[in-house]
N, C-alpha and C positions, 0 to 999 in steps of 0.2 A: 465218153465212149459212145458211136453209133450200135443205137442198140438193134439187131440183123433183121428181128420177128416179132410179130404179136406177141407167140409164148414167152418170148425173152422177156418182152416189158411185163407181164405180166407177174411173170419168176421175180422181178423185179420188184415188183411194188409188192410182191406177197412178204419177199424177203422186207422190203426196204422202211416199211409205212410202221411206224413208232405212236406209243401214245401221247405223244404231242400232234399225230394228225387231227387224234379223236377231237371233236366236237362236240357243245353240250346237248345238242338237239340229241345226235348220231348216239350220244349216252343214254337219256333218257329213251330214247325209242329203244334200243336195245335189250334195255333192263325190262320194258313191259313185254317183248317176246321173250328174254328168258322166264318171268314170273310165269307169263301164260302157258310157254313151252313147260316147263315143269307141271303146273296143274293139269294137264290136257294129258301127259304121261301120267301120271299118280293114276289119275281114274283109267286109263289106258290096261293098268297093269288087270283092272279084272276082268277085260276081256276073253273070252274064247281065243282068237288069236293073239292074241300077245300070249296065253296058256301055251297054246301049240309052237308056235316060236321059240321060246322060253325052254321048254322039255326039249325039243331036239337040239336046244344049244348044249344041252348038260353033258353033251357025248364031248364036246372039248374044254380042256384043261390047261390050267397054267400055273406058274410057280406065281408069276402077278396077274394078277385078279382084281377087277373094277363091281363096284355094286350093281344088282338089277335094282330099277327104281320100285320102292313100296316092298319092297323084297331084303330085309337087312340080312339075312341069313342066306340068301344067293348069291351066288359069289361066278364071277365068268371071267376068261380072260378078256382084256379090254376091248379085243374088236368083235365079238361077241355082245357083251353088256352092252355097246354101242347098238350091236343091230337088234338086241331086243327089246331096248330102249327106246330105240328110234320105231320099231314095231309099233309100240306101244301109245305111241306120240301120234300116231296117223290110223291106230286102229278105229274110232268115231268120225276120222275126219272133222275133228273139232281144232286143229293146229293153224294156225297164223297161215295170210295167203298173200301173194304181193301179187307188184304190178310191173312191168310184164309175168302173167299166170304162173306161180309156182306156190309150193308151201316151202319157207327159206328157212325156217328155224330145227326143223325137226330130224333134218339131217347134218347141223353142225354141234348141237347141245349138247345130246350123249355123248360126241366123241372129244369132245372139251371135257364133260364132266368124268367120264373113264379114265381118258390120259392123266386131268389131276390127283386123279385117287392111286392110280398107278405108278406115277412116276416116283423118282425117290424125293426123301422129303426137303432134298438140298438140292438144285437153289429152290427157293418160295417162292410161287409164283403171285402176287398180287391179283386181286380184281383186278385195278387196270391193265394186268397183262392177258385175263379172264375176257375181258370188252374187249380189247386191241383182237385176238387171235379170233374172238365169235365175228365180230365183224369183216375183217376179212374174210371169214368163209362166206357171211351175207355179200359181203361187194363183188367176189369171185362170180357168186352166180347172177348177179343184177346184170356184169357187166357180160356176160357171156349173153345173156337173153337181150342184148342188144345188141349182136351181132344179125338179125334177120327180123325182120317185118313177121315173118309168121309165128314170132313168139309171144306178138303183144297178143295175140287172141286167145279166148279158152282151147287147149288143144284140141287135135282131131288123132293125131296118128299116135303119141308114145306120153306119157307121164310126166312132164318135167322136172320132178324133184328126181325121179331116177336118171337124169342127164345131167342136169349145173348142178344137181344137188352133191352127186356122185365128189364134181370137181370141186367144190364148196368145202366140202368133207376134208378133205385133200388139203384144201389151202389151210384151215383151220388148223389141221393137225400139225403141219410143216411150222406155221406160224407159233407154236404152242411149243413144240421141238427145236424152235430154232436152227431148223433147217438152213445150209448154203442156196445162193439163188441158184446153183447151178442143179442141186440136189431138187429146190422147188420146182423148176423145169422137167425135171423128171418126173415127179411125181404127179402134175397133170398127164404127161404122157400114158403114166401107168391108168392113172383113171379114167379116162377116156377106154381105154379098153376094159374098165368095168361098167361101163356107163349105158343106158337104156333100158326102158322096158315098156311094152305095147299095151297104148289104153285099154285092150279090150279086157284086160284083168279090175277095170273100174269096178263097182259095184258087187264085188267079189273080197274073200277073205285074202287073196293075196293082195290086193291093192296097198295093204299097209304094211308088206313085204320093201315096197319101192324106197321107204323112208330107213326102214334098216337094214337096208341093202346098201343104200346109198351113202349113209354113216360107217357102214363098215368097209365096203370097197374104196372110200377115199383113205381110211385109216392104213388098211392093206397096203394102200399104193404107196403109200407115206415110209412105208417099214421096208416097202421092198425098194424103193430109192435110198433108204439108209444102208441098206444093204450092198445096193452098187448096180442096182437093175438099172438099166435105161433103154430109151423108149423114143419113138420119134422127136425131133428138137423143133419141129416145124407145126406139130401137132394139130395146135388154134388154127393155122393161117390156112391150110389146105380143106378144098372138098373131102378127100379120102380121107380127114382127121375128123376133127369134132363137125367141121360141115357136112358131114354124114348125115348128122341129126335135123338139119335145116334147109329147107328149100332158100332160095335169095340168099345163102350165104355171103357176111360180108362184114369179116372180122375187124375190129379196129382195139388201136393201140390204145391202154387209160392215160387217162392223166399222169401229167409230171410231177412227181412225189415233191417239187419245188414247191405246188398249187394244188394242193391235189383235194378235190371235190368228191363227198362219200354221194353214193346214187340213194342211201336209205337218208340222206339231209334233206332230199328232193322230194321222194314217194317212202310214203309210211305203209307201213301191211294194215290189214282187214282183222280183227280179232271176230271169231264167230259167236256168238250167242247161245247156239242152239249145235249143234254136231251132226252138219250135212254139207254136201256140197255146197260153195259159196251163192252158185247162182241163184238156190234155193232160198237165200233170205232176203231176195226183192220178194218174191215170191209169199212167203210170208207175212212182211211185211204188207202188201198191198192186200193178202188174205185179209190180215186180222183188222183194215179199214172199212171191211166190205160185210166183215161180219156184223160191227158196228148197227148195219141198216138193217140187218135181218133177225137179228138179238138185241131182248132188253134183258136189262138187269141180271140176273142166272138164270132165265128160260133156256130150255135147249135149242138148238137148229133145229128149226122144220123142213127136216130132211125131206120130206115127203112132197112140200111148194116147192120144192127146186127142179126147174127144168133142166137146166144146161147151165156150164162153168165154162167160161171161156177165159185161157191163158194168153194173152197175150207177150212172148218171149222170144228169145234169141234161139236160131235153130241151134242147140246144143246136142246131139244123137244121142251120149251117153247119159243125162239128165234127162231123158223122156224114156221113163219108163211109165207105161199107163196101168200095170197091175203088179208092182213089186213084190214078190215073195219072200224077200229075207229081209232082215237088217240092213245091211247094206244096201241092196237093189232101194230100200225106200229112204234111204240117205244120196243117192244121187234120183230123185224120182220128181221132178216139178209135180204132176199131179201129185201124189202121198202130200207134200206138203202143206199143197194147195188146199185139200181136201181135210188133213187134220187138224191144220189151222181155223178151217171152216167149223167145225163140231168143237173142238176146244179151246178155243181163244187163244192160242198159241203152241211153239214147239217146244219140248225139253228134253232133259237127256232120256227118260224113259219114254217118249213118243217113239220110238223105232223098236221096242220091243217085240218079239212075233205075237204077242196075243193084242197090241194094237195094231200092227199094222192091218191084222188078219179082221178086226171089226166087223161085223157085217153092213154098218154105215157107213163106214171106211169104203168098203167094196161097192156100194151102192151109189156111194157118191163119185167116187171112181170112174166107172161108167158114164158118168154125164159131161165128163172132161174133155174137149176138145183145143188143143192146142192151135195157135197162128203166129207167123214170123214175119210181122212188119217189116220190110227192106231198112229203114231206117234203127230196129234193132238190133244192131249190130253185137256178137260172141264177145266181147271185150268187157272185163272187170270194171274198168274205168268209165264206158260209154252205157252198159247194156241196163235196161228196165222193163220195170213187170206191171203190165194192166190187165188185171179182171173184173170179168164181168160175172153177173151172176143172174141169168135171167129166172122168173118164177113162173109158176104155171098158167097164172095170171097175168101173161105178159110185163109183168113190172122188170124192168133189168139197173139195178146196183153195178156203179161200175166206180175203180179205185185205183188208183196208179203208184207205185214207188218207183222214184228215180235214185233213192240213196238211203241203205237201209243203217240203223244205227249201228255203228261197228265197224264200217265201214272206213276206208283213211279219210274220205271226205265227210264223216260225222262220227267220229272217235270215240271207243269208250271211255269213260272218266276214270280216272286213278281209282277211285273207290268200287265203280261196276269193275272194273279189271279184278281186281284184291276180291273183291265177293266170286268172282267165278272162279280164281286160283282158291278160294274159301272151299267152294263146294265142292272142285272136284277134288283136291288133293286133302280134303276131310275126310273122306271117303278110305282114306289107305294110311292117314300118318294123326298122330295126336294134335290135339289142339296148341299146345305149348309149341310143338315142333312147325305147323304148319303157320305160327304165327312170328317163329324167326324165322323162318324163309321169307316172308314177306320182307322182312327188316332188314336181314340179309340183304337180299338181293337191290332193295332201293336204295343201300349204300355203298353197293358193291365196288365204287369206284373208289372208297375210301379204305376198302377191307385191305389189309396189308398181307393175309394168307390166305389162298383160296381153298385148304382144305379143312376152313370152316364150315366152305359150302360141303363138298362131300361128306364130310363126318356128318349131317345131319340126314340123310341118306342111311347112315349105318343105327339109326333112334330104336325105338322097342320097334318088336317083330310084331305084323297087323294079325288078327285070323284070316286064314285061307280067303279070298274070296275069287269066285270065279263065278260069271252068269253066264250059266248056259244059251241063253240068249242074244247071247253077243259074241 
């Protein structure tokens, strides 16, 4: 059969692609952005916003109802628990980042993990049908940000997890439901009309609105295709559809389900370290080399020799903020980074708290930052690098470069650093017992024969309240 349209192949290979496509590379990567996707949610849950998300979803109801993560006694209808999961997953901005620029995990997990808990308990779904459905929402959006040049780049105009994520979401849930391909063609239509939201909410408490937006408007789209909605058939292939989103529009068709090549075999994602924008941990990194020259042993920074800090970076507008005020503003902030790295030897999850960012060394050192955009540093995850300098009053200048910070797909973190950061953060909201078969869980996941192994451990003891004001 000549297939007419992009959408069509597309519908196609969502419906079509079995767990005999999967690959072992395509398994193991996966499984480390679920573990990590999962940990980066757990600690998520005790933010301020995932808080406020969370309360205003309690205004809606259902007969079936999926867990809020760290939450056993929360109870939301699935496309709900989806978006305040997915809230919760991108509230630190600590969530897996690919290449071309998106965060890919954080809007198909939750709505894999709700739909399982939701659905009835006949048929079973396997782990492998658990990988098979997550990956397709990963490939969904790989392949869609290869539709335009302007996607390899850090954004400028809109968010990308709330565009491919939206459709991601979508493919995930269809694949999981067992969607018809003509049903899966609908369902991107429908998402596309959920799809978008404008950077300038970055460094802002809505920001991590984008991620459980995007989990619950693809689930939506999914429900109202089952229900008989439909929506343009041409959708991918035109300007007026999803080329809305992309200047250089220039949709192409995937692979033949005969040969068919996963994009996550090719490009691995970035796992973060530390819970800021990504660009920010060249940035760190080449900090904490530079510190090296101006600290020994535990002496503090001699804040006071320091003339000037010179960043050299990628013009990124929304990552230059030169005196951040909240939490967030100093998670997307190259200076704040730069700068805290400089006085503490490094970033963690409490470096963005208001009473550090607020420091009075913090603010002093601040001041002496001066940003430059080498032509040759180019906005791109895969190309872009951080050199500073750090001159002293005494004209002496320390100067440090990253070109590949660890965590990074091109210097990976090891199975064990992975397992210790899913450690910290989701110790933080679930027992020790619990958070050590998730690990186990999930690194066998291909062999688990029922997935509502995984959800039942979601439903463990109930944690104490936590909520930091501060975040």
């Amino acid at each position: 059969m000549k297939l007419k349209s992009v959408t069509e192949s597309f519908a196609q290979v969502i419906h079509g692609l079995n767990v005999g496509h999967l690959t072992d590379r395509v398994i193991q990567r996966s499984k480390r952005m679920i573990l990590d996707t999962l940990g980066v949610g757990f600690l998520g849950t005790s933010t301020e916003v995932f808080h406020k998300a969370s309360e205003y979803s309690k205004i809606y109801s259902s007969n079936t109802t999926s867990t809020v993560w760290g939450r056993p006694d929360f109870r939301l209808p699935p496309t709900y628990a989806a978006f305040a999961n997915g809230v919760a997953i991108h509230s630190m901005d600590f969530d897996d980042t690919w290449h071309p620029a998106t965060h890919p995990s954080g809007a198909v997990l939750p709505v894999l993990m709700a739909l399982s808990e939701a659905l009835p308990p006949s048929p079973k779904f396997s782990g492998l049908d658990f990988l098979l459905a997550f990956n397709v929402g990963i490939e969904v959006q790989g392949r869609l940000m290869h539709f335009s040049k302007e996607a390899n780049d850090i954004p400028k105009r809109f968010h990308p997890p709330s565009v491919v994520g939206t459709l991601g979401s979508a493919a995930a849930a269809s694949k999981i439901l067992g969607l018809s391909m003509t049903k899966c063609q609908e369902a991107l239509a429908i998402a596309v009309s959920h799809a978008g939201a404008p950077l300038a909410n970055a460094a802002t408490q809505t920001k991590p609105l984008h991620i459980g937006n995007a989990a619950r408007h693809g689930m939506e789209a999914v429900f109202l295709a089952m229900l008989g909605l439909q929506g343009n058939k041409q959708v991918l292939d035109i300007q007026a559809g999803f080329g809305a989103f992309y200047a250089n529009y220039s949709p192409k068709v995937p692979p033949s389900l005969d040969s068919y090549t996963w994009l996550l075999e090719q490009q691995d994602v970035a796992f973060k370290r530390f819970p800021a924008h990504l660009a920010t941990h060249w940035v760190e990194d080449a900090a904490a080399s530079v510190r090296k020259h101006l600290v020994t042993d535990r002496a503090l920074l001699p804040v006071d020799h320091i003339d000037r800090i010179v960043l050299r970076i990628p013009d990124v507008q929304y990552v230059n903020r030169p005196f951040p005020g909240t939490e967030h503003e100093a998670r997307h902030s190259f200076q704040y980074v730069a700068c805290a790295t400089l006085l503490d030897g490094g970033i963690v999850v409490p470096s963005f708290h208001k009473c550090q960012v607020n420091r009075p060394q913090v603010r002093e050192l601040l001041s002496k930052v001066e940003l430059q955009h080498p032509q040759d540093n180019l906005p791109s995850f895969n190309t872009l690098y951080c050199e500073i300098s750090v001159t002293l009053k005494d004209g002496v200048t320390f100067t440090e470069r990253s070109n590949t910070f660890y965590g990074h797909w091109r210097k990976p973190l090891s199975q064990k650093d992975l397992q210790e950061k899913f450690r910290a953060n989701a110790s933080r909201m679930l027992s020790h017992d619990t958070v050590e078969r998730f690990i186990e869980i999930v690194e066998n996941l291909e062999d688990l024969e029922d997935c509502s192994l995984l959800t039942t451990l979601l439903k463990g003891p109930s944690p104490p309240e936590m909520v930091s004001k501060s975040i």
